[in-house]
C-alpha positions as CSV (number, residue, x, y, z in Angstrom):
1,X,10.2,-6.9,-2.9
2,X,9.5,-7.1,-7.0
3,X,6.9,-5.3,-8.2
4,X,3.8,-7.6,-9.0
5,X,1.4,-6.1,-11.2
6,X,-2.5,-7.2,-10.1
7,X,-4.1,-5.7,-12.9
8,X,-4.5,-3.7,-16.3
9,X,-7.1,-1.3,-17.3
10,X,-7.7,0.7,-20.3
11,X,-8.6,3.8,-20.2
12,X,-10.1,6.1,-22.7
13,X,-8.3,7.9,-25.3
14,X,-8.2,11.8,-25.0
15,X,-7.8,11.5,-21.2
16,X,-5.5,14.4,-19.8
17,X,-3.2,12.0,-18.1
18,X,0.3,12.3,-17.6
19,X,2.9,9.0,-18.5
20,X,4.1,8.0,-15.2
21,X,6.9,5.7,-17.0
22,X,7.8,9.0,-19.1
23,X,7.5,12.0,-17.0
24,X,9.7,13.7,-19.2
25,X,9.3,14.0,-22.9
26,X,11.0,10.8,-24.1
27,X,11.9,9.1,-27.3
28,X,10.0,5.6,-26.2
29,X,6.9,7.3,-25.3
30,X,3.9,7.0,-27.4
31,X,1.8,9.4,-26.0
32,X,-1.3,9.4,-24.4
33,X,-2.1,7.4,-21.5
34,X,-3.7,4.3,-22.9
35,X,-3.8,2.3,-18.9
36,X,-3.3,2.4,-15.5
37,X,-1.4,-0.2,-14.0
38,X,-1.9,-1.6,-10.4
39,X,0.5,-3.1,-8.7
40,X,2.2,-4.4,-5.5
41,X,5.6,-3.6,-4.3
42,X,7.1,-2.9,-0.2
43,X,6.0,0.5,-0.6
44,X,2.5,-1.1,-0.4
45,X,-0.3,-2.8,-2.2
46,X,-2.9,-1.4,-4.7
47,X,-0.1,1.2,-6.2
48,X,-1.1,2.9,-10.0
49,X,0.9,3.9,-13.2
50,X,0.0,5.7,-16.3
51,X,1.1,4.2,-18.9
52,X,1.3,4.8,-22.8
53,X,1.1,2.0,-25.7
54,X,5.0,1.6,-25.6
55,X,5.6,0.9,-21.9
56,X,2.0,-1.4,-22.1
57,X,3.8,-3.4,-25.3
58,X,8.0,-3.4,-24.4
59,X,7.6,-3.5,-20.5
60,X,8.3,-7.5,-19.8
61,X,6.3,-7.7,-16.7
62,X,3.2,-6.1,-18.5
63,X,3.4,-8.0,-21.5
64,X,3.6,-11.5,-19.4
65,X,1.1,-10.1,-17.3
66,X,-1.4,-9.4,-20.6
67,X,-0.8,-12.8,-22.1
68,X,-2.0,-14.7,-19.5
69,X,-5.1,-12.7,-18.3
């Protein structure tokens, strides 16, 4: 099964979270967390990533998901 994302939420900015798209340092990430991304997938419903600005604004999936919320 694809991965369905259900929902976006911001979170705020000087949160200690970690990137889940970017455990390790990485040339695409932006940073700090700026959302945590719930999704569905077979591993089960109501699943959450941390995400920073560059995976919110380059990942297809998010950026459909965002322009018609």
């Amino acid at each position: 099964m694809k991965s369905v994302i259900t929902a976006i939420d911001e979170v705020a900015l000087g949160n200690d979270r970690k990137c889940s798209m970017h455990s390790s340092p990485s040339p695409n990430c932006s940073g700090p967390v700026v959302a945590v991304v719930t999704f569905d997938d077979a591993g089960g419903k109501d699943n959450h990533w941390n995400v920073c600005h560059w995976w919110l604004t380059n990942n297809p999936d998010a950026v459909a998901f965002q322009r018609h919320r």
